[in-house]
C-alpha positions, 0 to 999 in steps of 0.5 A: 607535472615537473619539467624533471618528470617530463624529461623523464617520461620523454627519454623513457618513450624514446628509449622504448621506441629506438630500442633494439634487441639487435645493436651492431657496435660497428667495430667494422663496416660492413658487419661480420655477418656479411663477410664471405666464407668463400674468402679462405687462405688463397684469397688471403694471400692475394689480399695481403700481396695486393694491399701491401705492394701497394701500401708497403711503408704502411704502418700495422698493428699486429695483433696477436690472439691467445684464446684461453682462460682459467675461469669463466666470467659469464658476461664474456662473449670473446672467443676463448677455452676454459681450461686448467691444463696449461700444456694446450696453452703450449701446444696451442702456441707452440704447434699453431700459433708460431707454425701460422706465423711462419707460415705468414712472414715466409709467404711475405719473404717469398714475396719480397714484401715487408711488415711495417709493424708499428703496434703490437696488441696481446688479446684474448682470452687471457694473454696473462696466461702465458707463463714467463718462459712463453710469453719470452719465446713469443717475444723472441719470435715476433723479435726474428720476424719484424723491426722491434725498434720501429714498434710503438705501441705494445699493449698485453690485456690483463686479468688482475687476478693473474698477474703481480707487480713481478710479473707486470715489470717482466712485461715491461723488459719484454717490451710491453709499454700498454696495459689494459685491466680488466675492470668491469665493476668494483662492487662485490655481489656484482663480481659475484653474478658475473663470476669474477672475483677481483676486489679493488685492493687487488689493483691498489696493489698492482698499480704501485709507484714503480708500475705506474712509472714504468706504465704512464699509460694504463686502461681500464675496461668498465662494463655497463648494464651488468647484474646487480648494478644500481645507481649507488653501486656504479657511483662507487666503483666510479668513486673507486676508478677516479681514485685509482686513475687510469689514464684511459677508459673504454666504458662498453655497455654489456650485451646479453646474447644467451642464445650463442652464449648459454651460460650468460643465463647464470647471471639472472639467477639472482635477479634481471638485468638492468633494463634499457633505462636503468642502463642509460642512468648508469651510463649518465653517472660513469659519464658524469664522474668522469667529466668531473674528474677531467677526463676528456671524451674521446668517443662514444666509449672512450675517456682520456685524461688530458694529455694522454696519446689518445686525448691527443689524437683525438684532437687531431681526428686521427682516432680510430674505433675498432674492435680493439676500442678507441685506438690512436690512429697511428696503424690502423691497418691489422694483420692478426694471428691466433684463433678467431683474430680477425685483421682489416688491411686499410679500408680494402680487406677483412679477414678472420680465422675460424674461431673453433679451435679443432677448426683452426688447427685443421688448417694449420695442418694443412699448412693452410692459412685458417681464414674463415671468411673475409670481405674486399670491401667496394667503394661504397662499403669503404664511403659508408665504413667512414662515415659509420665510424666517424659518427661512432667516434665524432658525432658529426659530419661534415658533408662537404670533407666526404663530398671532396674525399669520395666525389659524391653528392652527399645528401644525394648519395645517402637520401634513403639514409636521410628519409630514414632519419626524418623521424630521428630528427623530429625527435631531437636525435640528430640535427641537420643543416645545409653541412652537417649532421651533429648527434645530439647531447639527447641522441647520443645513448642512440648512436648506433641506431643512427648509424645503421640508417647508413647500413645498407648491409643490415638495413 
């Protein structure tokens, strides 16, 4: 038998043995599940007055949700409503999301505390929604409630088949610097099985000279393990994405979750899903062609071209993985509004509004803050968070830099977390010395399973 064929059978067996149907990305620490749903609007208060007292020249990012899509694309698991009828669009950001936005910035004036907001993110559903004459008066109101000139970062996520170069440039006098496509894959029957039709003329046509000079920076979102793709169909869309250079990538392996999404089931009308396997050999090609053509790794999903803000930071340790993908690092404190938005203050306080929109209106009504659950992490939630999410972005750890932050003995603290991965180090995952514990080149499809040694909430 070949050396190749070895390989082959070896990353097969491991593949089997680590394989889990239940993988956390660990966009946060602890998990959503253990967040506290007796954490409601008064508890939400008193977090943000503690934390921003404490912290008040902290740089945030505030994150604003829209939850509304024209069309369904049955790979999605965002919080969002299909509709046609653009007036619950309006009622929605008129009669909610603006009343919780009063409601947030005069609590803060009350209390004689200011936001530093330094970002700006549009997520979704589908931001693009929003007609000009909207997405101008949310403009206008975030303008009355915090320092535009002290704002970086503005990102809006786009749904190619919404928007036109007129529309982008409109963004672009708002204030918007960041955008962030929408990809997913170029080949046509798999836009087919997903529902979402976007062939790739259409983003040759969006990123003319013009956008592309007032947008340096452009991500694109890829998702890996989608129906119908193969190794000859994700070698063309990698060849498509290489022509069209994003400056950034967030390459996300798809998850199949039909028992809270239903409709994910209509992708297998024409065949299965690639497996756990054909998902790392797919990952294997957009990895290589994007090393190849000089993009840098900038965490476990995250690919920068040489020189791009993200790339630097990267460099720097100042990047930040989250539920946002892999951030620059410069406001890593979230506060969030809109339905389902969720916001981490530091490494102290989780919070999340309730995700159904009857739900989140209620408490608006109320004139109640609509939290849904949220968590004041302890010290031992805030040292295990850092860890996770430093092996998430960096692979390694250096045990000495977590014994001074933290004052703890690391190999002590975590020796349950260690004797958990004895077997993971038997098998070429992971390598540990006397100071580190690095990821291998071979346990990096197992990331995650490496980190949940360090999950003692899931465990």
């Amino acid at each position: 038998m070949s050396q190749i064929e070895n390989e082959k059978i070896r990353d097969a067996n491991l593949l089997k043995k680590y394989h889990k149907s239940l993988v956390y990305d660990y966009t946060e620490y602890p998990t959503k599940g253990n967040w506290d749903q007796t954490f409601g609007s008064e508890e939400y208060k008193n977090s943000l007055k503690d934390w921003i007292t404490r912290n008040p020249s902290k740089p945030i990012l505030f994150y604003v949700h829209t939850p509304f899509c024209e069309q369904l694309c049955w790979f999605c698991l965002c919080s969002k409503e299909i509709t046609q009828d653009y007036n619950k669009v309006k009622k929605y950001l008129y009669d909610y999301l603006f009343k919780e936005m009063d409601m947030l910035f005069n609590f803060l004036e009350q209390n004689n505390l200011k936001l530093n907001v330094k970002e700006i993110y549009f997520g979704g559903g589908s931001p693009t929604y929003y007609k000009n004459e909207e997405f101008e008066k949310l403009t206008d109101k975030m303008k009355k409630m915090f320092d535009f000139n002290q704002v970086g970062d503005w990102t809006v996520e786009i749904d190619p088949r919404r928007v036109d170069e007129e529309k982008l440039l409109f963004y672009k006098k708002c204030g918007v610097n960041r955008i962030s496509f929408g990809v997913q894959d170029f080949d046509k029957k798999v836009q087919e099985r997903i529902n979402r039709i976007q062939p790739s003329e259409m983003l040759d046509n969006l990123l003319t000279k013009k956008i592309r000079k007032e947008y340096p920076v452009f991500n694109f979102d890829l998702l890996i393990g989608l129906p119908g793709q193969t190794t000859t169909s994700i070698t063309n869309t990698m060849d498509k994405v290489v022509e069209l250079k994003p400056t950034q990538l967030q390459t996300m392996m798809m998850h199949y979750k039909p028992n809270t999404r239903k409709y994910m089931i209509n992708m297998l009308r024409d065949g299965s899903l690639p497996d756990f396997y054909d998902r790392k050999i797919l990952y294997k090609i957009v990895d290589d062609k994007l090393i190849k053509a000089g993009y840098k790794r900038t965490g476990y999903e995250s690919y920068a071209l040489p020189g791009d803000p993200i790339e630097k930071s990267y460099n720097e340790k100042k990047t930040l993985y989250a539920s946002l993908g892999s951030q620059k690092g410069e406001a890593v404190n979230f506060i969030a509004v809109g339905s389902s938005a969720h916001g981490a203050l530091g490494d102290e306080y989780y919070s999340q509004n309730f995700y159904e929109q009857n739900l989140y209106r209620d408490k608006i009504d109320e004139s109640k803050f609509p939290i849904y659950r949220g968590l004041k992490l302890e010290k031992n939630d805030q040292i295990r968070r850092d860890v996770v999410k430093t092996l998430r972005t960096y692979f390694e750890i250096d045990f000495q830099e977590f014994e001074n932050k933290y004052s703890i003995d690391f190999k002590k603290y975590f020796e349950d977390s260690f004797k958990y991965l004895d077997e993971h180090s038997r098998d070429g995952l992971i390598d540990i010395d006397k100071k580190k514990l690095k990821i291998t080149e071979l346990g990096f499809q197992f990331s995650s399973v490496i980190c949940h040694a360090f999950d003692d909430k899931n465990l």
